[in-house]
DRENKOLMAR-41364 format. One line per 8 residues: number of its first residue (from 1); their letters; for each residue x, y, z of N, C-alpha, C. Coordinates in nm, 4 decimals, padded with zeros to 6 digits. Each point is the difference from the previous one (the first is absolute). Layout:
<recs>
NUM	A	X Y Z X Y Z X Y Z  ...;
</recs>
This chain:
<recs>
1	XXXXXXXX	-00.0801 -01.2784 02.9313 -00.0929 00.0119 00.1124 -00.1173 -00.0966 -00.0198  00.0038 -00.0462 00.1288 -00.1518 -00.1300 -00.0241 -00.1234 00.0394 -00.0032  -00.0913 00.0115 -00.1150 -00.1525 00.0906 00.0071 -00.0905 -00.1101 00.0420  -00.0470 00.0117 00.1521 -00.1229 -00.0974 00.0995 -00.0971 00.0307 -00.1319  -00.0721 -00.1371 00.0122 -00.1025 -00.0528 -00.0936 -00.1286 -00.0276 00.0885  -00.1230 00.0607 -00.0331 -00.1060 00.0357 00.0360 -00.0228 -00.2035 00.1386  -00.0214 00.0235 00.0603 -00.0513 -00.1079 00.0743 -00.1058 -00.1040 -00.0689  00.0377 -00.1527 00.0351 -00.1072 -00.0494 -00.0988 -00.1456 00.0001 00.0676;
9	XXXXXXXX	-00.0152 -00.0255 00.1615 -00.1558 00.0644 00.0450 -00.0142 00.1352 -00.0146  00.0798 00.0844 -00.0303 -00.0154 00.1257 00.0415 -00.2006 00.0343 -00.1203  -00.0302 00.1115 00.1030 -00.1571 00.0352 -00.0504 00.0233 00.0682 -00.1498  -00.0666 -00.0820 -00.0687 -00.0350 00.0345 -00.1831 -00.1186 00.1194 -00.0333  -00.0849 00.0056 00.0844 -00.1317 00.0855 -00.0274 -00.0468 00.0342 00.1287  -00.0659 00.1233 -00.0360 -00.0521 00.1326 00.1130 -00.1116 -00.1435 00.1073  -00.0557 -00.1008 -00.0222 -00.1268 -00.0356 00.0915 00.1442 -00.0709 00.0948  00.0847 -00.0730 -00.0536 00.0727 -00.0536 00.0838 00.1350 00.0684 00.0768;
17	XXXXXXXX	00.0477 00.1111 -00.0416 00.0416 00.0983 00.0534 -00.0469 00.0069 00.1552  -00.1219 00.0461 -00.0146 -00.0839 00.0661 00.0821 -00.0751 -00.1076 00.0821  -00.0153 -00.1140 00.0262 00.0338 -00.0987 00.0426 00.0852 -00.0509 00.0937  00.0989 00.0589 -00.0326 00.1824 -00.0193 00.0623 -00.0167 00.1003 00.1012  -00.0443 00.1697 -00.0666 00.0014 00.0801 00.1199 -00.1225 -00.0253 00.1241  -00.0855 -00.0943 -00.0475 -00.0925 00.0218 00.1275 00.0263 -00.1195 00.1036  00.1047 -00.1309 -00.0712 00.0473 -00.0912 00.1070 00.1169 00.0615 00.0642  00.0237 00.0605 -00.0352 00.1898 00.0625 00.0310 -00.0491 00.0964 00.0961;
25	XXXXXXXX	-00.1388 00.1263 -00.0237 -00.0515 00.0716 00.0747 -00.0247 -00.0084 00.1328  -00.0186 -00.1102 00.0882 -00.0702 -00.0915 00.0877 00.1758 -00.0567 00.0833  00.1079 00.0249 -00.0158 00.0927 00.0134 00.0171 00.0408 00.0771 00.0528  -00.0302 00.1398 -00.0197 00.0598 00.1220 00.0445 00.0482 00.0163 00.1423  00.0920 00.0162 00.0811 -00.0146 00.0213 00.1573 -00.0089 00.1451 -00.0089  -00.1211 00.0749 00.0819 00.0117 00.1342 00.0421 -00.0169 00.0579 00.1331  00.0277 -00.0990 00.0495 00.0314 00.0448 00.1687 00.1346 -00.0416 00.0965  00.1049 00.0268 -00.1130 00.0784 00.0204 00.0698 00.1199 00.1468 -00.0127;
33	XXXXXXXX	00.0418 00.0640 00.0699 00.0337 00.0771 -00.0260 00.0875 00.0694 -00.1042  00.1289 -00.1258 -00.0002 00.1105 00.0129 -00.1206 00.1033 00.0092 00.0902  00.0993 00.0654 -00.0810 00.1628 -00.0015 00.0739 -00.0027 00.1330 00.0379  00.1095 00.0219 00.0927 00.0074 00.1371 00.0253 00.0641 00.1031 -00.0864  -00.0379 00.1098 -00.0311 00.0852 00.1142 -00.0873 00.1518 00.0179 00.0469  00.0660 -00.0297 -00.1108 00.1783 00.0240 -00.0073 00.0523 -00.1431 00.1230  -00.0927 -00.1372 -00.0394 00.0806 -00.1058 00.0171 00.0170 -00.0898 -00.0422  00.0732 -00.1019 -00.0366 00.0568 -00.0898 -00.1301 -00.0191 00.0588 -00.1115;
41	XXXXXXXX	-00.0487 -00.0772 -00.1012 00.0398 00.0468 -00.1339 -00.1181 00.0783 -00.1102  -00.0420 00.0460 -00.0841 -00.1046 00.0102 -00.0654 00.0015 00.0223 -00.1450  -00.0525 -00.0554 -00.1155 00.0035 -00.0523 -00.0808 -00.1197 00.0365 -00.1254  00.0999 00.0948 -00.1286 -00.0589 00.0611 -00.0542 -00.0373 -00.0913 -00.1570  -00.1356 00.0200 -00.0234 -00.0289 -00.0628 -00.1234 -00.0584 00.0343 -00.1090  00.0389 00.0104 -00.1039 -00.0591 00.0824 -00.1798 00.1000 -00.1387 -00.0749  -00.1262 00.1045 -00.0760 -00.0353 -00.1014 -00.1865 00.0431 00.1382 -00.0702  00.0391 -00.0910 -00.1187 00.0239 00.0981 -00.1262 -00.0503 -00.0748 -00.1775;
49	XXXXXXXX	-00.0755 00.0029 -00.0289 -00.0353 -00.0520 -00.1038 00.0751 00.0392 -00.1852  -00.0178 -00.1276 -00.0587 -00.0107 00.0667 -00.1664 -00.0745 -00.0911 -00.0566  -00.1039 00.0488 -00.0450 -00.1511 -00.0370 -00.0246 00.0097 -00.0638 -00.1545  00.1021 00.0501 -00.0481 00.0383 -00.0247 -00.1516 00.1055 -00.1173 00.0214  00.0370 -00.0622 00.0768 00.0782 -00.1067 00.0279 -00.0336 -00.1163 00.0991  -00.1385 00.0358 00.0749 -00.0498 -00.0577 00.1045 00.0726 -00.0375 00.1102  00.0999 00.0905 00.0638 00.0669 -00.0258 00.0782 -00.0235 00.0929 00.1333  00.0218 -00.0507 00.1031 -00.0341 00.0815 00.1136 00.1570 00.0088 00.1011;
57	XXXXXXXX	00.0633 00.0977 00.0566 00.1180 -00.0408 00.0687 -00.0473 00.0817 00.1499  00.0649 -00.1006 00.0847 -00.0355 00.0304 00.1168 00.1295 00.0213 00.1082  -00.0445 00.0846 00.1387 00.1365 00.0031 00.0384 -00.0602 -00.0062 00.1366  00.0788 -00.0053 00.1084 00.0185 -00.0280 00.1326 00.1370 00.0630 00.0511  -00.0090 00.0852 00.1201 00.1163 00.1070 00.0383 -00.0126 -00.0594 00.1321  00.0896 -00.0038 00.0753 -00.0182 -00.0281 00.1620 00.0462 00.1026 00.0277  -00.1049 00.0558 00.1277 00.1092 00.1714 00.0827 00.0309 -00.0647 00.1214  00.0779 00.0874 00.0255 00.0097 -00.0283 00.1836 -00.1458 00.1086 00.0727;
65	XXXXXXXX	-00.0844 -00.0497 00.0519 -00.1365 00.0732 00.0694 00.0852 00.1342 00.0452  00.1302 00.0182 00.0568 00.0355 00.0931 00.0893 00.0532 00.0594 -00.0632  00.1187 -00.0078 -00.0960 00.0645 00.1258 -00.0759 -00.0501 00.0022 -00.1324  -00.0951 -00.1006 -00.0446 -00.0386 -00.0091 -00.1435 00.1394 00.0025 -00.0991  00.1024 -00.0817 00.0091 00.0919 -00.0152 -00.0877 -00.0393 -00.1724 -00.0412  00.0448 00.0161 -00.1379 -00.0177 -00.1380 -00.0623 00.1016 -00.1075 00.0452  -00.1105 -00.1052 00.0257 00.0648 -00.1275 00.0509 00.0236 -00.1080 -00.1137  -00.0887 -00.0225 -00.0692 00.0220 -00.0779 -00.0990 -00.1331 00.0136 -00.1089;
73	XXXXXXXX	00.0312 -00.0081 -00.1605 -00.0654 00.0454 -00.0801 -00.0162 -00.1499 -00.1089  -00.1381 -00.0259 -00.0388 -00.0157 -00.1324 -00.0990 -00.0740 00.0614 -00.0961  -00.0273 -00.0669 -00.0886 -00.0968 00.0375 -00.1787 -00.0210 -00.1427 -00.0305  -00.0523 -00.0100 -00.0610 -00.0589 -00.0827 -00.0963 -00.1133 00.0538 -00.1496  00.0180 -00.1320 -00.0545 -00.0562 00.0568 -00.1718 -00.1429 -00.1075 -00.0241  -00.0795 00.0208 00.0329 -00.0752 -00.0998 -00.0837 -00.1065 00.0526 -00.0888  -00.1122 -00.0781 -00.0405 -00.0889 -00.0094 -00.1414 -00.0872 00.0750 00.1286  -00.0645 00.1002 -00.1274 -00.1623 00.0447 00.0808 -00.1070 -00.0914 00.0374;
81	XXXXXXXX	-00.0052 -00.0446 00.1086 -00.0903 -00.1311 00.0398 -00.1626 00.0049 -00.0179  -00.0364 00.1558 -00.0347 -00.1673 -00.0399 00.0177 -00.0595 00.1277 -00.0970  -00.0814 00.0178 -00.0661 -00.0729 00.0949 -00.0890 00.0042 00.1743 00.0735  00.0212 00.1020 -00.0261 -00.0228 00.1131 00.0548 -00.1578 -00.0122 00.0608  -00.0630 -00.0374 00.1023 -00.1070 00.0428 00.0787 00.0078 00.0967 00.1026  -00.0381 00.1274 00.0469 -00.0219 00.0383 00.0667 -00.0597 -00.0725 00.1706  00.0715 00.0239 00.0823 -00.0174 -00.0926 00.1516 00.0500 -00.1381 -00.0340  00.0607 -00.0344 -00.1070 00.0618 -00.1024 00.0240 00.1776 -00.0210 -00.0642;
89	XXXXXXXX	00.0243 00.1554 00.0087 00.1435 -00.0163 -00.0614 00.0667 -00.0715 00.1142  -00.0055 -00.0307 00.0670 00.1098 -00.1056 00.1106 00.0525 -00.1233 -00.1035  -00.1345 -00.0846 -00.0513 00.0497 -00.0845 -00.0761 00.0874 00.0125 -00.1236  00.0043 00.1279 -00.0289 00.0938 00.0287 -00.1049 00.1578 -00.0329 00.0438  00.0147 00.0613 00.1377 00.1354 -00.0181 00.0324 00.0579 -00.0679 00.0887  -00.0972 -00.0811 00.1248 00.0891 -00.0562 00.0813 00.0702 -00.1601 -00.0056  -00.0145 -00.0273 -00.1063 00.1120 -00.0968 -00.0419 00.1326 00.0595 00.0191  00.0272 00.0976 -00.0903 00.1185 00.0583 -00.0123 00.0419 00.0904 00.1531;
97	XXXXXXXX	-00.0554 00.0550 00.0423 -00.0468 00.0494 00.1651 00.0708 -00.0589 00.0618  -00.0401 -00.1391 00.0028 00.0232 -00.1083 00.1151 00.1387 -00.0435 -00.0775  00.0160 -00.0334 -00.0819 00.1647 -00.0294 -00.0450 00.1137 00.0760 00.0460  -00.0521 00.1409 -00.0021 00.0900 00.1043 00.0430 -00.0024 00.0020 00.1744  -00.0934 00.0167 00.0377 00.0419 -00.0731 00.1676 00.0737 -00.1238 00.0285  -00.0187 -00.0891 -00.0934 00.0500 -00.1434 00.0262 00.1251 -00.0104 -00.0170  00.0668 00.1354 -00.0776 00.1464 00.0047 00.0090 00.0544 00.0589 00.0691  -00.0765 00.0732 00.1290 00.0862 00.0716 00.1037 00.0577 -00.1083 00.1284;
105	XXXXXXXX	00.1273 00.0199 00.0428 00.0286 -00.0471 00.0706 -00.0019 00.0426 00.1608  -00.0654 00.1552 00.0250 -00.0121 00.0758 00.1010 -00.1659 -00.0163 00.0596  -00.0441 -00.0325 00.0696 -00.1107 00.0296 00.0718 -00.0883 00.1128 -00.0672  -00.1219 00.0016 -00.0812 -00.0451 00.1004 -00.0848 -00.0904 00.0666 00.1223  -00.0296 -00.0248 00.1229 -00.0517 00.0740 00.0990 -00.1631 00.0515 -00.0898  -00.0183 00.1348 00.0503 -00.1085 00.0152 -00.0610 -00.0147 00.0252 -00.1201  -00.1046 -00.0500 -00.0723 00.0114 00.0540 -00.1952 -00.1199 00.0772 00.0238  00.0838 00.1391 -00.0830 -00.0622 00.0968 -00.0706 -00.0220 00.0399 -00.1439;
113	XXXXXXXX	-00.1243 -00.0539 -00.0247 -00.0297 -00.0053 -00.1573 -00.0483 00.1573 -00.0552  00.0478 -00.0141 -00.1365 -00.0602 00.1547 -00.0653 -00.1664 -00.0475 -00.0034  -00.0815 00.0181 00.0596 -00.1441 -00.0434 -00.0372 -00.0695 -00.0198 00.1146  -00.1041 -00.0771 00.0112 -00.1088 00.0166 00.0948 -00.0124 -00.1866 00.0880  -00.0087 00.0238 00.0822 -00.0663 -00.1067 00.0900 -00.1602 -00.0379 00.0165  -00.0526 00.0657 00.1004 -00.1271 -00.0272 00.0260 -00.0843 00.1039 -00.0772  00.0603 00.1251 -00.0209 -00.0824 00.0812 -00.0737 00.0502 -00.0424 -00.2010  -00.1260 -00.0918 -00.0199 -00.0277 -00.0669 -00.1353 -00.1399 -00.0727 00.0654;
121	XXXXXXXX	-00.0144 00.0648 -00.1821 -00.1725 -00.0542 00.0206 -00.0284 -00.1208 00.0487  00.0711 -00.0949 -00.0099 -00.0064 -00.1343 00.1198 00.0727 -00.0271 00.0967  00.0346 00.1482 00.0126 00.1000 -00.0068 00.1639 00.1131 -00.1198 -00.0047  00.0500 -00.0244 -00.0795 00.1057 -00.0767 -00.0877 00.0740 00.0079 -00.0820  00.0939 00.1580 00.0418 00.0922 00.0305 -00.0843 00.1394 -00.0365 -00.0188  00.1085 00.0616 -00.0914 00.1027 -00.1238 -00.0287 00.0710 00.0033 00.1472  00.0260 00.1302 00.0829 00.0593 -00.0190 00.1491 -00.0631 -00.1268 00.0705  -00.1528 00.0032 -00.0064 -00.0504 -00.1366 00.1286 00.0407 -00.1083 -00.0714;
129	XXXXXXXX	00.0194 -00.0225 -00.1421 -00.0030 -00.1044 -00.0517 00.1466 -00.0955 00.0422  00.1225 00.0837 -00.0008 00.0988 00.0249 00.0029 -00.0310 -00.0859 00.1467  00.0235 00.0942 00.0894 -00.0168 -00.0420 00.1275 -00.0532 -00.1111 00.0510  -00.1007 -00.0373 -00.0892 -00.0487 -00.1284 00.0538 00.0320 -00.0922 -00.0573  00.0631 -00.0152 -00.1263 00.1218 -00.1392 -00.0370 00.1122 00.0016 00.0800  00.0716 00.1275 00.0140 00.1352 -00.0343 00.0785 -00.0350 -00.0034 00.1418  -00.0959 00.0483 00.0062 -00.0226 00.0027 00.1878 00.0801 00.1386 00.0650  00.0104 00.0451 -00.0869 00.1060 00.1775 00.0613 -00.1026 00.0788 00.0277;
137	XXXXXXXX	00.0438 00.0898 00.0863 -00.1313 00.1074 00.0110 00.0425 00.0815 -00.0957  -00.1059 00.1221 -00.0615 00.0190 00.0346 -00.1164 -00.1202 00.1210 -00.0262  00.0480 00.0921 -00.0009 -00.0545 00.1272 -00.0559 -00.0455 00.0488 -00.1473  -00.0257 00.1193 -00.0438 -00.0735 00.0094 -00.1039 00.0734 00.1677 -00.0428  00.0398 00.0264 -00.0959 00.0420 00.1582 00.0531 -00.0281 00.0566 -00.1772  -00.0972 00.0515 -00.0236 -00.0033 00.0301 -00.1835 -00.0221 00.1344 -00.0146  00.0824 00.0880 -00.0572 00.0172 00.0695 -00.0918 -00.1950 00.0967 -00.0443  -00.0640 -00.0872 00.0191 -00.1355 00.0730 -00.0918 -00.1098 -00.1234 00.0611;
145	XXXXXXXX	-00.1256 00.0957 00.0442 -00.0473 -00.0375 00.0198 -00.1080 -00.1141 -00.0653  -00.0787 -00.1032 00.0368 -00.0543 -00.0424 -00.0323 -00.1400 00.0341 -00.0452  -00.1181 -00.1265 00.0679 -00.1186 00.0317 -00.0317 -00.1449 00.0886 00.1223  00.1225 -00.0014 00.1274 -00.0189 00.0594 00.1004 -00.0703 00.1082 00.0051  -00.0543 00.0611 00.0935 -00.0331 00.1388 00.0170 00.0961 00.0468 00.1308  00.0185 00.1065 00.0161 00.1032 00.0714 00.0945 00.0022 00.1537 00.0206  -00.0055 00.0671 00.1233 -00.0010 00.1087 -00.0062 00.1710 00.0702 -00.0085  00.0347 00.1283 -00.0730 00.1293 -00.0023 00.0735 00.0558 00.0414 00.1435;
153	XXXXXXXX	00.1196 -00.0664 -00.0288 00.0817 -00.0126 00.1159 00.0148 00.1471 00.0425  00.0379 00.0689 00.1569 00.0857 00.1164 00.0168 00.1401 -00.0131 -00.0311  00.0045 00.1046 -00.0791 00.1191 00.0631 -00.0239 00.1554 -00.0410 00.0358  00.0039 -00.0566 00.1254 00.1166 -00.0023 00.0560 00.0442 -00.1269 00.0083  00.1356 -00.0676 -00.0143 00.0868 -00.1588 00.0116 -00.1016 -00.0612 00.0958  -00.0478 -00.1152 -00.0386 -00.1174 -00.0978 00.1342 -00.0886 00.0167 -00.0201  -00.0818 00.1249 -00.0698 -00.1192 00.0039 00.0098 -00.0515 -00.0776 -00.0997  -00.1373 -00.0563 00.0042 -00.0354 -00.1218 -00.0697 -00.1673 00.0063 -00.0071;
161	XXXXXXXX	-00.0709 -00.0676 -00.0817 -00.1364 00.0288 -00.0038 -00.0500 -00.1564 -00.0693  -00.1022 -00.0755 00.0908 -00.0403 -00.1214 -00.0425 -00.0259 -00.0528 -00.1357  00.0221 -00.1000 -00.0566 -00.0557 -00.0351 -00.1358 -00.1388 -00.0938 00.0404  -00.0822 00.0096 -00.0577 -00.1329 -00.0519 00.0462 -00.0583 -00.0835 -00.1167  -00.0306 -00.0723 -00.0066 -00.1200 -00.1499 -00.0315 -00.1103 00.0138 00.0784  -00.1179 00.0476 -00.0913 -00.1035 00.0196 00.0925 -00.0181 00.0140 00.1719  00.0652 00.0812 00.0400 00.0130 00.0680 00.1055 00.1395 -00.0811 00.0545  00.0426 -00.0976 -00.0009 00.1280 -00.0996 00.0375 00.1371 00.0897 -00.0441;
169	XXXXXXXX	00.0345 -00.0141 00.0806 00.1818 00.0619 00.0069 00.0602 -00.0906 -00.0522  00.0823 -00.0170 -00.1237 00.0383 -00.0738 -00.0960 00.1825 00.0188 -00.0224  00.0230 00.1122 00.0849 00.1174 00.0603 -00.0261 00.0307 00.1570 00.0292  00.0924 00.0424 -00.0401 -00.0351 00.1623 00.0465 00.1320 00.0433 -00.1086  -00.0645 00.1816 -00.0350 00.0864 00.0509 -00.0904 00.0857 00.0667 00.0902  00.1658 00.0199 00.0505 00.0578 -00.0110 00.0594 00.0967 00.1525 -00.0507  00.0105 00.1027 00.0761 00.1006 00.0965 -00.0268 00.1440 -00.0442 -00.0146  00.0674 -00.0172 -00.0858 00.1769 -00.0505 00.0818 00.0493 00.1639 -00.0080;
177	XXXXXXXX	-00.0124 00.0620 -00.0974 00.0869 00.1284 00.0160 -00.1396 00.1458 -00.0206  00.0582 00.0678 00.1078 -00.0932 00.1777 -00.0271 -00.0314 00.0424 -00.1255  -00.1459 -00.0445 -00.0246 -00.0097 00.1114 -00.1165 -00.0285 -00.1401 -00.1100  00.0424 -00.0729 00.0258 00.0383 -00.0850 -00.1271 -00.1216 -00.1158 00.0148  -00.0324 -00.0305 -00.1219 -00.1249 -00.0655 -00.0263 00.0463 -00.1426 00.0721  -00.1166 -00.0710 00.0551 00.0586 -00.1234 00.1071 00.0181 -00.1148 -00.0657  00.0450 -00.1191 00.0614 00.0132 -00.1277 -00.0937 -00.1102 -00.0699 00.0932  -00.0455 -00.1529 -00.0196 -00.1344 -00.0087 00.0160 00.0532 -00.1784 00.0670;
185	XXXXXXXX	-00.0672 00.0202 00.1309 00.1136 -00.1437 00.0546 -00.1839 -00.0778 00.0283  00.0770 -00.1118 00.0135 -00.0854 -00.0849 00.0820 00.0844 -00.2001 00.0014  -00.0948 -00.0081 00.0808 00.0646 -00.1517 00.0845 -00.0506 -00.1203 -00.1185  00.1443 -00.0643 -00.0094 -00.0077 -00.1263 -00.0388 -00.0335 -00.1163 00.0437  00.0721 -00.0242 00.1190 -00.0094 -00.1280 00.1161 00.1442 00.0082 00.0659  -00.1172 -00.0154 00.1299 00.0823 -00.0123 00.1900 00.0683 00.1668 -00.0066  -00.0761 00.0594 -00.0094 00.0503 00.1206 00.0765 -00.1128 00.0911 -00.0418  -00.0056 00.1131 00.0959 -00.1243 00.1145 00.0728 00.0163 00.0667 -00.1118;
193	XXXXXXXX	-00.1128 00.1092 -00.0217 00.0065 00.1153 -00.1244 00.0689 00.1427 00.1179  -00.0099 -00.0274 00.1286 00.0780 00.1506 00.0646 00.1672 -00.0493 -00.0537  00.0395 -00.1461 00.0572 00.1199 -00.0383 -00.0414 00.0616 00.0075 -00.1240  -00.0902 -00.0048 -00.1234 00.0415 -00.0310 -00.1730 00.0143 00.2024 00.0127  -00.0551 00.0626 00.0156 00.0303 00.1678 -00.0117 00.1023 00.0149 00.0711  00.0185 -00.0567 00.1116 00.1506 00.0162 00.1248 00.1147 -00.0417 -00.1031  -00.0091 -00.1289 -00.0735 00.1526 00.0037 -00.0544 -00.0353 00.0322 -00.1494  -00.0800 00.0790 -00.0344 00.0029 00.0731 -00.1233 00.0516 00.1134 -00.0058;
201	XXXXXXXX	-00.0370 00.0650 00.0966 00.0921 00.0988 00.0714 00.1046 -00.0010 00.0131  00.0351 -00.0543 00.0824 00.1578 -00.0270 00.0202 00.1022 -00.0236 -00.1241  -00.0621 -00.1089 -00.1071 00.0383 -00.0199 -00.1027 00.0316 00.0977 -00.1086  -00.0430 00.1200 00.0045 -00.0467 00.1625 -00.0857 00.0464 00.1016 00.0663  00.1200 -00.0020 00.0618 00.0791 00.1100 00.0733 00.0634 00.1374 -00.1111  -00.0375 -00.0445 -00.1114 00.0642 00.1368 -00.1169 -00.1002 -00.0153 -00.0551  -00.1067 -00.0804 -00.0898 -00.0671 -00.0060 -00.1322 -00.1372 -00.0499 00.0378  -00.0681 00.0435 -00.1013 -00.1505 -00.0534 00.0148 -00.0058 -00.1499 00.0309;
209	XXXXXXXX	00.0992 -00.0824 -00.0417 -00.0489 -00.1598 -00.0374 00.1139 -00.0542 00.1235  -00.0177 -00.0921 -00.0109 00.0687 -00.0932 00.1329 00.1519 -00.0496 -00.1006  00.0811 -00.0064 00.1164 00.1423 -00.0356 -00.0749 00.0265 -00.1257 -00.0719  -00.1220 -00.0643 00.0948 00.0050 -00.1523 -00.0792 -00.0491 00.0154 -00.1339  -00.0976 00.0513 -00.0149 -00.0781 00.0357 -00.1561 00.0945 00.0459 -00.1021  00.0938 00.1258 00.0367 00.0761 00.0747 -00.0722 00.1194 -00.1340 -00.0390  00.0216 -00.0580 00.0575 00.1201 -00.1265 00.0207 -00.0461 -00.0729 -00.1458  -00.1183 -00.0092 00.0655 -00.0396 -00.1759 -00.0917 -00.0261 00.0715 -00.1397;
217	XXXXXXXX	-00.0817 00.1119 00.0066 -00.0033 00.0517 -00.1645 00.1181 00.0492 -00.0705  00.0988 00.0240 00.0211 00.1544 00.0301 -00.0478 00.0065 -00.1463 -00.0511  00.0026 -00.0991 00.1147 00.0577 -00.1441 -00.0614 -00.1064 -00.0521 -00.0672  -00.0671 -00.0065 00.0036 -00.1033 -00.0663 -00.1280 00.0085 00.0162 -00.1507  -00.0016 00.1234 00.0404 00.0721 00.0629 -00.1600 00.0949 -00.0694 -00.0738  00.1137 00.0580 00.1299 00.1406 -00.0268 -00.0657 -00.0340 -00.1977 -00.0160  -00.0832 -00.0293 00.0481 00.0036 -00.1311 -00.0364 -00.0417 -00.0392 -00.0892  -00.1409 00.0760 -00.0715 -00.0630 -00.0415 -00.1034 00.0528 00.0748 -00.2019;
225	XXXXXXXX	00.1130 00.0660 00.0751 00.0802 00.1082 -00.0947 00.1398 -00.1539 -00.0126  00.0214 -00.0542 00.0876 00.0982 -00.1008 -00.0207 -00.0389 -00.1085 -00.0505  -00.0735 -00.0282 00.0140 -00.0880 -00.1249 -00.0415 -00.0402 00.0200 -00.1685  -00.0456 00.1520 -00.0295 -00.0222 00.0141 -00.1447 00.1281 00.0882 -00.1248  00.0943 -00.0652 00.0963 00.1711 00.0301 -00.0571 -00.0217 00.1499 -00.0556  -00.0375 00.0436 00.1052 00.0068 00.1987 -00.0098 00.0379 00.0954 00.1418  00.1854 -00.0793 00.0214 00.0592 00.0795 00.1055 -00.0503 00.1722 -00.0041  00.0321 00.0692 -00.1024 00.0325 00.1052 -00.0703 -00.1186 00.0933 -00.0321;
233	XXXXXXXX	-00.1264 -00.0988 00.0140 -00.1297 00.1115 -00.0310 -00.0730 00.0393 00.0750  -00.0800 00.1051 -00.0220 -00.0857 00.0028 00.1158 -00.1227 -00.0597 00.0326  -00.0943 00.0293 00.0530 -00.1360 -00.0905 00.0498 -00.1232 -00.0155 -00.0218  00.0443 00.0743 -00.1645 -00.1175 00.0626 -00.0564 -00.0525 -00.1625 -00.0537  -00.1393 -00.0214 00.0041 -00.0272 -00.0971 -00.0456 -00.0447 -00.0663 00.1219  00.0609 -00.0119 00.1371 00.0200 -00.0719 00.1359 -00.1395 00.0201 -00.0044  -00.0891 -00.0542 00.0475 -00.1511 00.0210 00.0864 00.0253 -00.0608 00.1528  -00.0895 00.0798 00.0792 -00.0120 -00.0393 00.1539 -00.1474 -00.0124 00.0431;
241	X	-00.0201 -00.0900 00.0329 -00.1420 -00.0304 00.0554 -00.0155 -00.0164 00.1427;
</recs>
């Protein structure tokens, strides 16, 4: 397996990092709506790390928007590209990110990243980042909240409660199932925050997390478990950021 080698501009240190996110920032489109829920394709994305090997593996699932069955599935292996910083793990992985899209041959439609878009402390998270190299519209859908404040959501599938940046709606913590603690969406680029909850929804018809999410973290694994010639073990050791 070919392990991608860190980019030779790619950003070396936190001032120039951060740099990258505030020209790349200025990019963003947020007035346009997005695609419609359950049409063409949509496109799930996770990392799987081993920190003791510096390797990061990444995967890309294509669904069909309408029955959510897999259309076509890519991975890739490369070197951890940038220091553990907080608000700037994007640079850790989208070398390898973008390799793994670059091997799909299906229309990746919208990408849905495990992580945040506009809600990051520079409103430049790895979803907008994403979105605004490939030009895809692109959502944000994570597991745990950030640095946000938020009231909770009601109780019931849909119900949802703003994430706020000094009074600014940044995202919203999002019910997918009754009862069950919410996952936390917000907009990457070219599509609405009512729209990024519309096909988060849709996407989470059994489970807390979106099918694309559940997709791409199975294959990441199994990618970064192949890559470190351990068909046979389990994932202990794996880190996810």
């Amino acid at each position: 397996m070919t392990i991608i080698g860190v980019p030779a501009d790619w950003p070396a240190d936190e001032d120039t990092a951060r740099h990258v996110q505030r020209e790349l920032r200025g990019r963003i489109v947020l007035d346009e709506p997005g695609p419609p829920v359950g049409e063409g394709h949509v496109t799930g994305l996770d990392v799987a790390y081993d920190d003791e090997r510096d390797l990061v593996a990444a995967a890309a699932v294509v669904l069909d928007a309408r029955t959510l069955d897999v259309v076509e599935e890519a991975t890739a292996v490369g070197r951890v590209s940038f220091p553990y910083v907080p608000g700037l793990l994007a640079f850790r992985e989208i070398p390898t990110v973008l390799a793994a899209l670059g091997s799909l041959t299906a229309d990746p439609g919208l990408l849905v990243c495990d992580g945040y878009g506009l809600a990051h402390p520079r409103r430049f998270g790895l979803a907008s980042h994403l979105g605004v190299l490939t030009g895809r519209p692109s959502i944000g859908v994570a597991k745990n909240p950030f640095t946000f404040s938020y009231g909770q959501p009601g109780p019931a599938r849909g119900d949802f409660a703003p994430l706020l940046a000094e009074g600014e709606e940044v995202g919203r913590a999002l019910r997918t199932r009754h009862g069950v603690k919410p996952v936390f969406v917000s907009v990457g680029h070219r599509i609405s925050l009512d729209n990024a909850c519309a096909h988060t929804l849709h996407l989470a018809p059994r489970y807390r997390i979106p099918e694309t999410t559940r997709h791409a973290d199975a294959l990441c694994r199994s990618a970064l478990k192949e890559a470190l010639g351990e068909p046979g073990e389990g994932v202990e050791g794996l880190r996810k950021l």
